[in-house]
C-alpha positions as CSV (number, residue, x, y, z in Angstrom):
1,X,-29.0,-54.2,-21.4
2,X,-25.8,-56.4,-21.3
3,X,-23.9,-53.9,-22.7
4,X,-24.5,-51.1,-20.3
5,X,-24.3,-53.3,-17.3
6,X,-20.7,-54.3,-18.6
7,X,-20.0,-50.6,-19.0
8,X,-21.5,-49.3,-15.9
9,X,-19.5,-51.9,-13.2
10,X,-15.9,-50.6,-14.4
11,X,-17.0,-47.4,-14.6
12,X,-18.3,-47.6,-11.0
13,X,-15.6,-48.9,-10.0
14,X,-13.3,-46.4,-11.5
15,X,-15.1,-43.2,-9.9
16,X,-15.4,-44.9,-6.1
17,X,-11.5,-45.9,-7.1
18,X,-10.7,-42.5,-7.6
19,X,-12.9,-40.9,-5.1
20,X,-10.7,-42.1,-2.5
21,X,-7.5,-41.0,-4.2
22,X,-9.2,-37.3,-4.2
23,X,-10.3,-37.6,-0.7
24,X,-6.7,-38.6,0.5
25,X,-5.1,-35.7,-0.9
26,X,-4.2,-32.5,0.9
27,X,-6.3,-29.5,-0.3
28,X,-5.3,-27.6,-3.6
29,X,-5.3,-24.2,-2.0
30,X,-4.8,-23.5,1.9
31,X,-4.1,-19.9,1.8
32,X,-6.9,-17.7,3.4
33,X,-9.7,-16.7,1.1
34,X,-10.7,-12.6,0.8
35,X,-13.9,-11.0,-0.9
36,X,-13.6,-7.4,-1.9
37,X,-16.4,-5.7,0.4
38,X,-17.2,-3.6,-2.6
39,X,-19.3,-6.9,-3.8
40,X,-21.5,-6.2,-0.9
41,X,-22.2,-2.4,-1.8
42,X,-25.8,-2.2,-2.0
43,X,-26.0,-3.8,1.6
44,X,-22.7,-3.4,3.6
45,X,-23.4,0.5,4.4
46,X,-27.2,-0.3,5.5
47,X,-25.9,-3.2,8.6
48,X,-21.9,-3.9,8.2
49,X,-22.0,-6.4,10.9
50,X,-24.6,-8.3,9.5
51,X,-22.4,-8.2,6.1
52,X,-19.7,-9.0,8.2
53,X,-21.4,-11.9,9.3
54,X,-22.6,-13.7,6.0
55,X,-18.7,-12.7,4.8
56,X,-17.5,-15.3,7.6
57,X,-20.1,-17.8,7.2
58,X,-19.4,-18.3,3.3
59,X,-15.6,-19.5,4.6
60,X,-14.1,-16.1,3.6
61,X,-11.2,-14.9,6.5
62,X,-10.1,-11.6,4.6
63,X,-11.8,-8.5,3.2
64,X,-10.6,-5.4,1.2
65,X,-12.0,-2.2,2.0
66,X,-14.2,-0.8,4.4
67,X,-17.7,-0.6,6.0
68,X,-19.1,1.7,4.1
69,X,-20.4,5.0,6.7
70,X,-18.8,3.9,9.5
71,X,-15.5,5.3,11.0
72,X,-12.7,2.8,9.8
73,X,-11.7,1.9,13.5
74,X,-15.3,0.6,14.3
75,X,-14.9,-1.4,11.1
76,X,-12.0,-2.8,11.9
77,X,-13.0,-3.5,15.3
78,X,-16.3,-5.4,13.7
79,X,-13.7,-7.8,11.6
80,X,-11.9,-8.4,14.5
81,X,-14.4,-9.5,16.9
82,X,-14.9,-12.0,14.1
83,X,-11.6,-13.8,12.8
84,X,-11.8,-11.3,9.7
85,X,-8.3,-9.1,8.9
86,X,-7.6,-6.2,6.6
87,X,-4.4,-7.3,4.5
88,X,-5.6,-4.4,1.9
89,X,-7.8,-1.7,0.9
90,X,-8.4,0.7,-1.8
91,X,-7.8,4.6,-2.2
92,X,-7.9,6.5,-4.8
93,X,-4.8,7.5,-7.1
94,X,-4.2,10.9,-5.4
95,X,-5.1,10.2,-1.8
96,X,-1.4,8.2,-1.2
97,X,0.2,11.4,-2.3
98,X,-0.7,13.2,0.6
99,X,-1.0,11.0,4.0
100,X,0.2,7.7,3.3
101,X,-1.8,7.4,6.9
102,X,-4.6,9.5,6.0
103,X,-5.2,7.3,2.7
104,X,-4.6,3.9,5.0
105,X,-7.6,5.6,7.0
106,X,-9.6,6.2,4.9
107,X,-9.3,10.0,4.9
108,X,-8.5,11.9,1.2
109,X,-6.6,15.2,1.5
110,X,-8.2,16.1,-1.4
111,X,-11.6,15.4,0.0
112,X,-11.0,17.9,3.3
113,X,-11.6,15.1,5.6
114,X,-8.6,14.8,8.1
């Protein structure tokens, strides 16, 4: 019993020590956080602003991609009613070939959507 209380008060005192050391320090990493929306691909299609909305409550400022069946100007209206931006998206290895604005757009050439 001794020997565990004479190991347990430095140790203590060690952690509440260096708690305060890692509490005074600036965070690690302050650049904005993204989350592919392709993680949320069973659901995002269904209700994007509700996808939208659990995106921004777990801290996450940027997304990559798109919303699914919706027109990409209503999606990116969506992220911008709430703080979330666009720095990125995907398109397939063909679809910059064409329109670098049609790709940007979400709208493949190759696919006959213009």
């Amino acid at each position: 019993m001794m020997k565990t209380k004479v190991l347990v008060i430095p140790l203590l005192a060690v952690t509440l020590l260096f708690n305060e050391v890692i509490l005074a320090q600036k965070p690690l990493y302050t650049a904005p956080l993204g989350v592919q929306t392709y993680t949320f691909r069973r659901s995002i299609g269904n209700d994007p602003a509700k996808v939208l909305d659990t995106i921004k409550m777990l801290g996450f400022t940027e997304v990559e991609g798109g919303g699914g069946r919706i027109a990409p100007e209503d999606f990116k209206k969506l992220c911008d009613e709430r703080g979330i931006s666009i720095p990125s998206t995907g398109a397939g290895y063909r679809a910059p070939s064409g329109c670098v604005r049609c790709a940007a757009a979400g709208r493949h050439p190759e696919s006959g959507r213009r």
